[in-house]
C-alpha positions as CSV (number, residue, x, y, z in Angstrom):
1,X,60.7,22.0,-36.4
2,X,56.9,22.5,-35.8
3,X,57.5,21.5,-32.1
4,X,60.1,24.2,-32.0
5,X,58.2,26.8,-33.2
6,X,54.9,25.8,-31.5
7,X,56.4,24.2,-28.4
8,X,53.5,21.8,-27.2
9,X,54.0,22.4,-23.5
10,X,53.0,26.0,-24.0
11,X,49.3,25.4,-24.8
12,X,47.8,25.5,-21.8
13,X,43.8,24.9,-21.4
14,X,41.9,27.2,-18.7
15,X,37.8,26.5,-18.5
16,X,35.8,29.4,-19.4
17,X,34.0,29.2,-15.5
18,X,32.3,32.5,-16.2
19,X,30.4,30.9,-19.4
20,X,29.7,27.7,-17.2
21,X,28.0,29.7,-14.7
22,X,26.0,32.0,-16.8
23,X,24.7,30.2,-20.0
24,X,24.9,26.4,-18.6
25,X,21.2,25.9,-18.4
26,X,20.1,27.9,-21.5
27,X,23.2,25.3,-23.7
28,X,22.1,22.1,-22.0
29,X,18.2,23.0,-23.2
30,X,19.7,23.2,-26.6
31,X,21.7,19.5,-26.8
32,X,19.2,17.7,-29.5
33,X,21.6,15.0,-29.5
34,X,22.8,12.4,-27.0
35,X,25.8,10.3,-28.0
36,X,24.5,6.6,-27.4
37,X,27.8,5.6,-27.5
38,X,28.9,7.3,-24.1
39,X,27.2,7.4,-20.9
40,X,23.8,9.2,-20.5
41,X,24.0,12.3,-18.0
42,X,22.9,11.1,-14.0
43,X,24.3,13.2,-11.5
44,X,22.4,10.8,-8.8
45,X,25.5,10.0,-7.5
46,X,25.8,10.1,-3.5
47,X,29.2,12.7,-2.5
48,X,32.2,10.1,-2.0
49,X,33.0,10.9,1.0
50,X,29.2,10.0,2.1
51,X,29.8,6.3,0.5
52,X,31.6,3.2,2.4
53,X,34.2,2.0,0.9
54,X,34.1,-2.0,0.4
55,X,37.2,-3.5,2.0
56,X,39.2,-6.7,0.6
57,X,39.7,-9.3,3.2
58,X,43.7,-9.5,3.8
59,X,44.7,-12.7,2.2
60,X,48.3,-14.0,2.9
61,X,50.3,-13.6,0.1
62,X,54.3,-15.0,-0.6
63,X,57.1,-12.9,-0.5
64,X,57.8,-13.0,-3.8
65,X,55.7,-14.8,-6.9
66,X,56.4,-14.7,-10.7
67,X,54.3,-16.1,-13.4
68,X,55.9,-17.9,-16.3
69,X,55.3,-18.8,-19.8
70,X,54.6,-15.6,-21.8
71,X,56.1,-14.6,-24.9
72,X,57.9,-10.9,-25.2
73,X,57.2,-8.8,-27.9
74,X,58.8,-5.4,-29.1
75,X,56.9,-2.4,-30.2
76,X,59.8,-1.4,-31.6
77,X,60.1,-1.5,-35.8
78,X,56.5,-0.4,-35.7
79,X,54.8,2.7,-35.4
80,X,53.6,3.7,-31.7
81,X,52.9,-0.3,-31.1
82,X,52.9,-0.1,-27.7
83,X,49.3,-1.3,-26.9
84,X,48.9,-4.3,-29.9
85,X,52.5,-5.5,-28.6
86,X,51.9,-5.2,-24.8
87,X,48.5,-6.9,-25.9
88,X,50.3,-9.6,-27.4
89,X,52.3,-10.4,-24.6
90,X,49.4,-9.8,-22.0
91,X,47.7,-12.7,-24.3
92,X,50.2,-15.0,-24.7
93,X,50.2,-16.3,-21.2
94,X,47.0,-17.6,-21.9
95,X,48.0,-19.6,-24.9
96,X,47.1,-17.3,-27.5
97,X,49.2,-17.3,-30.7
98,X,49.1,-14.4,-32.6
99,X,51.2,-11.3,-32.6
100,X,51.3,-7.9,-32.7
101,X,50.4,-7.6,-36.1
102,X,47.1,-9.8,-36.0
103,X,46.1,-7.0,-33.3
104,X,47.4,-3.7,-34.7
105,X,45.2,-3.2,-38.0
106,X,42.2,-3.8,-35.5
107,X,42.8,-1.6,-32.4
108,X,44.6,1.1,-34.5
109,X,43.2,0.7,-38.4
110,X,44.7,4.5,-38.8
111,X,48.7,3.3,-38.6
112,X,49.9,6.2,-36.5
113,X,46.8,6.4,-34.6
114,X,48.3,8.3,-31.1
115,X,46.5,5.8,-28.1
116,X,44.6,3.0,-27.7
117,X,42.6,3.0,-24.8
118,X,42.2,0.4,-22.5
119,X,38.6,-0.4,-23.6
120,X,39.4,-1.1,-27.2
121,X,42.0,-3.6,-26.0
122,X,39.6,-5.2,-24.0
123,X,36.8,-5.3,-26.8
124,X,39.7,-7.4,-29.0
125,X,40.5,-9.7,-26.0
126,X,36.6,-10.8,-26.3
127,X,35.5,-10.5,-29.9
128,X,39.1,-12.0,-31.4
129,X,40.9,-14.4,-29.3
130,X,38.4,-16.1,-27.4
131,X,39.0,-15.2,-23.7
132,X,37.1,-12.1,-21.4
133,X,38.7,-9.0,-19.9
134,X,38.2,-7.1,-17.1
135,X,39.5,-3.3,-16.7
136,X,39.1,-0.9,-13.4
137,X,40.4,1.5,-11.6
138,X,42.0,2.7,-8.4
139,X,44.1,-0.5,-8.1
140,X,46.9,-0.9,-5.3
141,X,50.5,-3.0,-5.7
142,X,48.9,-5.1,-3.1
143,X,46.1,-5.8,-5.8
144,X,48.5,-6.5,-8.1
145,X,50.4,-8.7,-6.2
146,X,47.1,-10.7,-5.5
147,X,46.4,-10.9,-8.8
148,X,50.3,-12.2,-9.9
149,X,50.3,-15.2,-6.4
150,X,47.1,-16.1,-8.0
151,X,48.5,-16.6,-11.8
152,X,46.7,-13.5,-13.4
153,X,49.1,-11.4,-15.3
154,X,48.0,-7.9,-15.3
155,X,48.0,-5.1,-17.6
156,X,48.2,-2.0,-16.5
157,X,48.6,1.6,-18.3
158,X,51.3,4.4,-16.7
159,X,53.0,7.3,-17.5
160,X,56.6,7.4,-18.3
161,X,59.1,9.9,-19.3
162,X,61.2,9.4,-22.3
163,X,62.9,11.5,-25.1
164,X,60.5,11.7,-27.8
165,X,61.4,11.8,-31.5
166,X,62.4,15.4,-31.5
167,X,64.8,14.6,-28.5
168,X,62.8,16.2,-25.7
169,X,62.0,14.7,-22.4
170,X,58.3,14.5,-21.6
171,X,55.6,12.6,-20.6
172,X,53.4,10.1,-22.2
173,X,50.6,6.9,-21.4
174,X,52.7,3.5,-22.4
175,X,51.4,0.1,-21.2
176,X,53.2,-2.8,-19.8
177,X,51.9,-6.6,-18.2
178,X,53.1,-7.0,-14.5
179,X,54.4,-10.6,-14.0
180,X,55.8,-10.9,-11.0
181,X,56.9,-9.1,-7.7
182,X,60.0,-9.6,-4.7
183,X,59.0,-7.9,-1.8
184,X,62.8,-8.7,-0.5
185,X,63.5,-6.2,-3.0
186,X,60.4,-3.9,-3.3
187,X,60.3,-4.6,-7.4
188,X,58.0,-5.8,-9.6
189,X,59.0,-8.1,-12.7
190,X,57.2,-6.2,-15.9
191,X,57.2,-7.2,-19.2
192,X,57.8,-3.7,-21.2
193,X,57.7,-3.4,-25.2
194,X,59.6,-0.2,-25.4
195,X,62.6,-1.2,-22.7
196,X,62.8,-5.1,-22.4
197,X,61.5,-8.7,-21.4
198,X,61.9,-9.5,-17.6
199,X,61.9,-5.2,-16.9
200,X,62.7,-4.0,-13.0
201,X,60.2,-1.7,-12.1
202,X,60.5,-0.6,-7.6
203,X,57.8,-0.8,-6.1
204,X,57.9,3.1,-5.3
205,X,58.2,4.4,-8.8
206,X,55.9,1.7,-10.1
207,X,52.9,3.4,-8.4
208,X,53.9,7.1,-9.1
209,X,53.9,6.4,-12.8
210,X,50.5,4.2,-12.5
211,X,49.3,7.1,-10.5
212,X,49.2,9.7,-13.4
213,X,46.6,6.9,-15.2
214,X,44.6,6.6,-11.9
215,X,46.0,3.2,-11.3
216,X,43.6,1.5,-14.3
217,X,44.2,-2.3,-14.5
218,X,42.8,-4.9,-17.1
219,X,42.9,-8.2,-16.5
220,X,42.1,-11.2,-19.3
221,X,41.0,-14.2,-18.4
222,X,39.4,-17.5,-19.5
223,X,35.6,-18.2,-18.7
224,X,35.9,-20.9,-16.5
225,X,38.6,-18.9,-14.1
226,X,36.1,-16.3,-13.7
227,X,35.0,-17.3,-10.0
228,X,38.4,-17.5,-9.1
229,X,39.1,-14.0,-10.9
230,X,36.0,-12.4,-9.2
231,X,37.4,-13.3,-5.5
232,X,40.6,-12.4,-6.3
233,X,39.6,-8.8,-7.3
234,X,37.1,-8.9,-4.2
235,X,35.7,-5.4,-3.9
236,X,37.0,-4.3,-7.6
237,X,34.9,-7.0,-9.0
238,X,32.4,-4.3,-8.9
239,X,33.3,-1.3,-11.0
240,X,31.1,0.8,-9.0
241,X,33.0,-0.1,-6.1
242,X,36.1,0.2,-8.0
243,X,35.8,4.0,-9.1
244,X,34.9,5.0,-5.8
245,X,38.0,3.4,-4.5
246,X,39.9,5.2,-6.9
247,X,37.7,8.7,-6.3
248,X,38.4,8.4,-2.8
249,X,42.5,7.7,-3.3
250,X,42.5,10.8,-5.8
251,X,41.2,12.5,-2.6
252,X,43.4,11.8,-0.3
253,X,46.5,11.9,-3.1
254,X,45.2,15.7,-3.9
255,X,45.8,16.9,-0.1
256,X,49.4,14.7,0.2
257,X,51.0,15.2,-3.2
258,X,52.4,18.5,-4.9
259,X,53.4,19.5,-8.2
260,X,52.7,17.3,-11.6
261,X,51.4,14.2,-8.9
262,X,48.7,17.0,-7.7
263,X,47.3,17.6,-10.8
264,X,46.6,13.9,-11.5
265,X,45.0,13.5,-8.1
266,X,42.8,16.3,-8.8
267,X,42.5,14.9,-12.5
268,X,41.8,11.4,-11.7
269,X,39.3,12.3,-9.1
270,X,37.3,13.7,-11.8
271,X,37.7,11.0,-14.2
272,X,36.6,8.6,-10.8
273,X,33.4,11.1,-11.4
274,X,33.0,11.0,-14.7
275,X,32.4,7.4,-14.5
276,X,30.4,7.3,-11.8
277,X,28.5,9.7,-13.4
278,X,28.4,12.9,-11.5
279,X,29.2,15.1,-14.3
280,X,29.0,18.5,-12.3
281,X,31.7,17.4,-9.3
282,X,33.7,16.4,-12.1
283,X,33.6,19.2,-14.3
284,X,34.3,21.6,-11.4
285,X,37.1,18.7,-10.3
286,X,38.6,19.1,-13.9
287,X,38.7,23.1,-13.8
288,X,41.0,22.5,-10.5
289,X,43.3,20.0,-12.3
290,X,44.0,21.8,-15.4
291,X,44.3,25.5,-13.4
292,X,46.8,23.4,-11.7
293,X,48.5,22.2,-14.4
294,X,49.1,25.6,-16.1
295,X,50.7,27.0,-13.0
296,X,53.7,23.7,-13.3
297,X,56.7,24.5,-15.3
298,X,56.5,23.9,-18.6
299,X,58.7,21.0,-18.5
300,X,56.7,19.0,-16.0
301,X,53.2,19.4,-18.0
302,X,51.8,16.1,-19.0
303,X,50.3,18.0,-22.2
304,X,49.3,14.4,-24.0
305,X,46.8,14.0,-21.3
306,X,44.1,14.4,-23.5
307,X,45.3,11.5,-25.8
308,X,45.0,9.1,-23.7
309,X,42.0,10.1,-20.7
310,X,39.3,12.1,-22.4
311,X,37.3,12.7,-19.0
312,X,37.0,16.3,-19.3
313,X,35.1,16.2,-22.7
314,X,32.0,13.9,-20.7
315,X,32.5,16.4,-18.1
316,X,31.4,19.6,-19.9
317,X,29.6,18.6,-22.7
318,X,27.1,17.0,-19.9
319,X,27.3,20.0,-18.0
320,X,26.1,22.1,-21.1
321,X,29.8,23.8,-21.3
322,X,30.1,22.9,-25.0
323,X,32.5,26.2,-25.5
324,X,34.9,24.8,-22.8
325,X,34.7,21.2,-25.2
326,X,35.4,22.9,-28.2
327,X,38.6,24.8,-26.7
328,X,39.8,22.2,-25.0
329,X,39.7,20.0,-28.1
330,X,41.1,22.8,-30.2
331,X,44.0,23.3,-28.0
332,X,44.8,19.7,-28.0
333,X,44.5,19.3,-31.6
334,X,46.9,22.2,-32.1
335,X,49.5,21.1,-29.9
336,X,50.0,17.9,-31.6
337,X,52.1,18.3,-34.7
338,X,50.4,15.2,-36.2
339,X,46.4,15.3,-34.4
340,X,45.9,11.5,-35.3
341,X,43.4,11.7,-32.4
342,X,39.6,10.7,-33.2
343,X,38.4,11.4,-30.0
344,X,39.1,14.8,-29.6
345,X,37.8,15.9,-33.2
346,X,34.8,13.8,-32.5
347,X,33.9,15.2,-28.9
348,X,34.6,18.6,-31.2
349,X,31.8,17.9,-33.6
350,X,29.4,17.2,-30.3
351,X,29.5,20.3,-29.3
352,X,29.6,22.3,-32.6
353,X,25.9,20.4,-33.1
354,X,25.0,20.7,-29.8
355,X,25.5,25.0,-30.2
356,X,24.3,24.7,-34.2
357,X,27.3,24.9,-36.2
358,X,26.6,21.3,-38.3
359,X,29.4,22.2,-41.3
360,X,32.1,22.5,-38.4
361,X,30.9,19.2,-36.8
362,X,30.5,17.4,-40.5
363,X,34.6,18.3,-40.9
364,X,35.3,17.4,-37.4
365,X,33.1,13.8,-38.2
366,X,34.8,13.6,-41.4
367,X,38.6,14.2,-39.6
368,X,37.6,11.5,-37.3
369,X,36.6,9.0,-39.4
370,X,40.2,9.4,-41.6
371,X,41.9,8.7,-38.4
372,X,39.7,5.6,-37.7
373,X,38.0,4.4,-40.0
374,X,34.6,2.9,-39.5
375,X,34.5,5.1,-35.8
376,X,31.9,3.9,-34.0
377,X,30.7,7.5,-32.5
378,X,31.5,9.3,-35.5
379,X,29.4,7.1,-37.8
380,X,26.7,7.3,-35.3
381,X,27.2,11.3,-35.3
382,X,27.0,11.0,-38.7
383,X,23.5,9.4,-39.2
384,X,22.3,11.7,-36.9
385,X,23.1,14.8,-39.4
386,X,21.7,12.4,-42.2
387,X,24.9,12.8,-44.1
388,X,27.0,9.9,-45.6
389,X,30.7,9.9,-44.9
């Protein structure tokens, strides 16, 4: 009922470029606090196009390889247990013996919690079952079929569309573990929680839904494979390397593509930015994506972006565009009917502090905090307004 009356594909998000332009210096002399949590603000980094791109040395690989032994698990029966069960199963073919439940109450303490994102999965592989993990970006199936002739498993988040619970067809991040490939029959063997075990994924509409994620990978591992890992992954065993790979596809994807595979170009791009750390290309990338995504039908917007990729709120708050932070976090807020999403309420609160309005930022800290409890950032936020959540 709320989703009729408020349909979420309506709110649309459009930067405030005017504001950017006139106040940005006298708002960036004003941000007292820097969030250690998140990266500090170096735009040092050389244009992409100006940077060679490290090539992997072509390795013959089989026509077709599959890698055995894994366990499935459902997220079904559970609530939005996508990641803990795709976790599971990414685990298991490693000899790990838990289930989706020993993982759930840690990645997503708050039970309806919307996403996990890739780096909280990666923190469990290492602090509770006893192996490492490796996530970049910008992969390629022919990474991914490296990775599966050479007995890695790979997880990997995409976008899908599915009828939601109110019976509407849209878009939303879901994670599945690649296990095999058949290049006879351009498909990849995947192991998805929300379809089945043994899942047939082409190879074509494997990488447009990895696209809209900016083709993000993780990889676990045991300590003594990591030599092997590291040439496997060749010029992605740098993550450097890696984001400028996947900067420099976004670039060439935004001139190819049209429509809903645009915007993501556009929108990864920045995010390739963000973590390299050139916060100005990226914010100005960013304004491009989203005035792209308001002019798609409302059907084809991808409004749960902001769930799962949170790029834009590095973006402008380290560009001093703390208003644009605080609408875009508003808008996404609204437009979920249930906002179980910490990172939007806690980028909020940033930027309420960083323009001096502490009592909206202690609500926002305090919102964030009920949907994770024991938040990292927010507790952090929290000592820095010397108040006790």
């Amino acid at each position: 009922l709320a989703y009729a009356i408020n349909p979420p594909q309506e709110a649309v998000f459009l930067p405030d470029e005017a504001l950017a332009t006139s106040v940005q210096a006298t708002l960036l002399a004003s941000l007292t606090h820097t969030p250690t949590t998140t990266p500090a603000p170096e735009n040092t980094i050389q244009p992409i196009e100006n940077t060679p791109l490290p090539t992997a040395t072509p390795t013959p690989l089989p026509g077709a390889a599959f890698i055995t032994g894994g366990r499935y698990e459902t997220q079904h029966g559970l609530w939005n247990y996508c990641a803990p069960a795709t976790l599971a199963m990414a685990l298991s073919y490693w000899g790990w013996e838990g289930t989706r439940t020993d993982i759930g109450p840690v990645v997503k303490p708050y039970d309806k919690d919307k996403n996990v994102m890739p780096y909280e999965l990666a923190d469990y592989v290492e602090s509770h079952a006893g192996l490492r993990a490796v996530v970049r970006s910008g992969g390629s199936l022919e990474l991914l079929k490296r990775l599966i002739a050479n007995d890695f498993s790979v997880l990997i988040e995409k976008g899908i569309v599915i009828r939601d619970y109110n019976g509407k067809l849209g878009w939303m991040g879901h994670y599945t573990v690649v296990t095999g490939y058949d290049d006879s029959k351009s498909e990849f063997t995947t192991q998805d929680s929300y379809f089945t075990a043994d899942y047939i994924v082409s190879y074509e509409n494997l990488a447009r839904e990895w696209q809209s994620f900016n083709y993000i990978f993780m990889v676990i591992y045991s300590p003594d494979e990591e030599q092997q890992l590291l040439g496997v992954l060749d010029a992605y065993a740098d993550a450097a390397a890696s984001d400028q790979i996947a900067a420099q596809t976004a670039a060439e994807e935004a001139v190819t593509l049209t429509g809903v595979q645009k915007f993501f170009a556009y929108y990864n791009r920045a995010t390739s930015l963000v973590n390299l750390q050139d916060y100005n290309g990226a914010a100005q990338t960013y304004d491009q994506a989203f005035t792209l995504m308001a002019a798609l039908e409302e059907q084809d917007r991808p409004w749960r972006i902001m769930w799962y990729q949170t790029g834009p709120y590095f973006a402008y708050y380290y560009t001093g565009r703390f208003k644009d932070v605080i609408s875009l976090a508003t808008t996404t807020i609204e437009a979920a009917n249930e906002p179980y999403i910490e990172e939007s309420f806690i980028w909020r609160a940033r930027a309420w502090v960083a323009i001096g309005y502490t009592d909206n930022a202690v609500e926002d800290i305090k919102k964030s905090l009920e949907y994770h409890p024991n938040y990292a950032p927010a507790l952090e936020l929290a000592a820095y307004l010397g108040f006790q959540p």
